[in-house]
N, C-alpha and C positions, 0 to 999 in steps of 0.2 A: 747708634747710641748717641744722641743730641743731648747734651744736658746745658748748654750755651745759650743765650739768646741766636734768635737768627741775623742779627746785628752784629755779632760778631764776627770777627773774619774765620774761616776755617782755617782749622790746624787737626792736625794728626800726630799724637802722639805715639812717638813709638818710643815702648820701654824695654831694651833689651842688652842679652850679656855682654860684657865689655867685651870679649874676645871677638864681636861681630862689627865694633863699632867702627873700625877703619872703612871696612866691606860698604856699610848704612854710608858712611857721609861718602864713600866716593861715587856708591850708585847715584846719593842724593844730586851731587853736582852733576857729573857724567846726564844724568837725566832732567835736572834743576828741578825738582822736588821742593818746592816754596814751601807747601803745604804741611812738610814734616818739621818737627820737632824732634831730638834725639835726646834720652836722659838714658844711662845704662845702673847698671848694678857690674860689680865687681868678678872681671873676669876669673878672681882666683875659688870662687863658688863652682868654679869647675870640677875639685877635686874635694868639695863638701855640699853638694845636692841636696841633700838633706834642706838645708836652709836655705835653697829660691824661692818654695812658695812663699814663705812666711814675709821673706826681701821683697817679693812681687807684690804680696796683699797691703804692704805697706808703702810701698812706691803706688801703687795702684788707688788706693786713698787721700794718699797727698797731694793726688792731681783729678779727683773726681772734681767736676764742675766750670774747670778751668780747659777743655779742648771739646770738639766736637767729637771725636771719637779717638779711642787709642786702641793700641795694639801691641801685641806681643813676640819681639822678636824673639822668641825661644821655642824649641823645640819639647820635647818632653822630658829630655836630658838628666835621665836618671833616677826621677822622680816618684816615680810608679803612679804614675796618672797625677800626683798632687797639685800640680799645676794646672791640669785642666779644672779642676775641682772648684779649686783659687776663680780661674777663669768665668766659670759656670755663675757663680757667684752675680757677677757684673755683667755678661753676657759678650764679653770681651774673646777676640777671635787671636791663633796664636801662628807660628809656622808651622806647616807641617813635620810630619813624624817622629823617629824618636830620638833623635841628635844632630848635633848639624851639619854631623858627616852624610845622615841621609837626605838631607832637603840640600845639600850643595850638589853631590851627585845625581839626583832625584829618587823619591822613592824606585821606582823598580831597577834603576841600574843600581843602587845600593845593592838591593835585594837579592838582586847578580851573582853583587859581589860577596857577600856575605854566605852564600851560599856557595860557592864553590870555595869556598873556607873558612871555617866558624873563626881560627883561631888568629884575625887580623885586629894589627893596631893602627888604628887609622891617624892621622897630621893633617893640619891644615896649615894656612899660611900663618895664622896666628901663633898656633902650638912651635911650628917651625921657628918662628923668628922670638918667642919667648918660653923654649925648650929648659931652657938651665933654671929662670924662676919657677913656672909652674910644675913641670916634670921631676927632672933632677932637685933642686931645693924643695920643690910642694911636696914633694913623696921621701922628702928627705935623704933620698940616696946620696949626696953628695958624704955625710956623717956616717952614712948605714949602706954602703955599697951591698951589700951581701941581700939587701931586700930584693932589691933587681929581680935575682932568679925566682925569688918566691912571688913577687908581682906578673911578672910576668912568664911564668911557667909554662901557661896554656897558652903563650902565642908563638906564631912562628916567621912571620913577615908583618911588614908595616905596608901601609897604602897610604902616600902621600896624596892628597885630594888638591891639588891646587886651586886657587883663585886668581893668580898673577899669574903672568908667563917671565918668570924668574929666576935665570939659572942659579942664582948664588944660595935661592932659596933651594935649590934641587940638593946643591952639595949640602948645604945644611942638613936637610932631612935626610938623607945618605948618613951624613956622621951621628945624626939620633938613630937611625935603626942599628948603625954600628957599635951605638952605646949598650943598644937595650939586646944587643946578640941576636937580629932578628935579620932575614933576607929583607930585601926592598922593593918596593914597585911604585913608579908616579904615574897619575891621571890625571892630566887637567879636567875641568870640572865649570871653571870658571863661577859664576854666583849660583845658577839654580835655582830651584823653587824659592832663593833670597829673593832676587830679583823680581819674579815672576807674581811673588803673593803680597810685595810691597807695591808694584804698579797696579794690581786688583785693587789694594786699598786707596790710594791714588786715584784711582778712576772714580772709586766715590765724590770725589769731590768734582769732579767736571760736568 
């Protein structure tokens, strides 16, 4: 998707949820990724999906013309297709699957996992290290303890997905699954299909 002069220098945008944006700029350096550009939307549309298309087609407009190609660091996370919909629109390409607990794990070990127990809550390092705002305050249980059991009725363990090799991040998600009354289980995971569909795009430019 060119919409630049060929004079201009290439750049890649990528427009994606703030809960990713640590992950983007350390693969960016780790790998020195020039080429990228980072602008996100607000990781707290986590727990209101509803409104990323609408955040995307609007971010997504305010930089038509201004990059050689952009890109969407989001998954389908919740949406029920809306996002690709948005996407189709522009011809704009996004991450894989349907949350970014399956593109960190990959699809099929998700799939694994998911299947040998419908009834998991998954963490990641983000969710882990800002459990009390978006969890606990976003879901308002800290006011409404009592929701807890009715949010979370149908689950029975948590699956921490790591990114880092981080023990303190480990006890952390240890005391949310202890919050939300749930067994526990860590996987490192490390980046994932993040890593892997952000050097694709990448390789465009070489």
């Amino acid at each position: 998707m060119k919409r630049v002069s060929e004079q201009s220098k290439a750049k890649l945008l990528v427009i994606a949820c703030g809960a990713l944006a640590h992950e983007i700029v350390w693969l960016q350096r780790l790998n020195n990724w020039n080429q990228i550009e980072l602008q996100c939307l607000d990781a707290e549309l986590h727990n209101r999906p509803k409104l990323i298309p609408q955040k995307l087609r609007d971010k997504i407009q305010e930089n038509l013309g201004q990059y050689q190609s952009i890109f969407v660091a989001y998954a389908d996370c919740g949406t029920g297709g809306e996002i690709d919909r948005v996407l189709e629109e522009e011809n704009i390409e996004r991450l894989p699957g349907a949350h970014c607990y399956s593109f960190y794990a990959t699809e099929e070990r998700f799939s694994e996992l998911a299947e040998q127990e419908l009834g998991t809550f998954y963490l990641t390092d983000f969710l882990v290290e800002h459990f009390d705002r978006i969890m606990i305050k976003g879901l308002k249980l800290d006011r409404h303890p009592e929701l807890r059991d009715q949010y979370f009725a149908n689950y029975t363990r948590v699956i921490y997905l790591s990114q880092r090799q981080d023990a303190e991040l480990v006890n952390k998600a240890k005391v949310a699954a202890e919050f939300l009354g749930l067994g526990f289980r860590h996987l490192h995971t490390g980046y994932g299909d993040l890593d892997s569909s952000l050097q694709q795009q990448i390789l465009k430019f070489s």
